[in-house]
N, C-alpha and C positions, 0 to 999 in steps of 0.2 A: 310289726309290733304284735299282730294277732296272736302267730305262732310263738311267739312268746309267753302270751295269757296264755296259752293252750297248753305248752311245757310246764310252764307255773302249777298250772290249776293241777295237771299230771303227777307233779313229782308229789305236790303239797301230799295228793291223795295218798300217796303209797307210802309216803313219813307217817302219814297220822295213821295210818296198818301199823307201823313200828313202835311210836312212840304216845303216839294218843292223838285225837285233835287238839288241847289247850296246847300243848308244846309245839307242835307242827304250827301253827296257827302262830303262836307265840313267834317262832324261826325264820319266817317267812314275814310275819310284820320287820322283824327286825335288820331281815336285808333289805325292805325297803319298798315290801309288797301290801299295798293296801287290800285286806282279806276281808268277803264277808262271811257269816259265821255259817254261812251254807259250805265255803271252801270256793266261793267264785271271784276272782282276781276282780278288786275295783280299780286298783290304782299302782301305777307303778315309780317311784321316784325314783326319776334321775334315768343315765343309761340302764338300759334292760340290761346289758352286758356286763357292766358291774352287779346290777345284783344279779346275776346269774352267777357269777365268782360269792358273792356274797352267800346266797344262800346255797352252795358246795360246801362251804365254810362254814356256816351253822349246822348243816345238818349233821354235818361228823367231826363238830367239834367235840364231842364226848368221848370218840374213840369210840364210833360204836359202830363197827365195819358191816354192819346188816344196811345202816343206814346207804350208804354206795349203793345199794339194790334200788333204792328214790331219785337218785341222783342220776342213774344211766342215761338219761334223757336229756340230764342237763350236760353233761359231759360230751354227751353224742353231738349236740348243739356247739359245742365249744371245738369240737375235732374239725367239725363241716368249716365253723368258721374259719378256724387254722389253714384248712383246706381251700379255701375261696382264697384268702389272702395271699397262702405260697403263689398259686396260682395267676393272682393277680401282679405281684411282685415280679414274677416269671416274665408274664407278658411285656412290663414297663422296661425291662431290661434287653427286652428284643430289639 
């Protein structure tokens, strides 16, 4: 879960370079990430892993393809996972 806060805290940073802290801050509450107004993750509801899909989803839901540039972290998280999983899938099928 740490690594998670740590993406979190990551990506928020580099959205609120895009779009400002109230919005970034705003985005991030809204997939489900309890923010404080410094930008340090308190609280996460639910699977990390949905809001990790969640907050991909906010952040470029405006069509604003700079935003992707915040999100490589999260994305990258999302590949590793894909990765563990074939992988694992792989093995059970041995």
């Amino acid at each position: 879960m740490e690594s998670y806060l740590k993406m979190f805290e990551q990506a928020i940073r580099k959205q609120t370079e895009l779009v400002g802290e109230q919005k970034a801050l705003r985005q991030a509450r809204k997939a489900g990430l309890g923010v404080s107004t410094a930008g340090h993750i308190v609280s996460c509801a639910g699977n990390p892993q949905v809001v990790l899909l969640r907050l991909i989803r906010y952040f470029t839901e405006d069509g604003n393809l700079a935003a992707l540039v915040s999100c490589t972290p999260l994305i990258q998280k999302l590949i590793k996972m894909a990765d563990e999983f074939a992988e694992t899938a792989a093995g059970e099928r041995r």
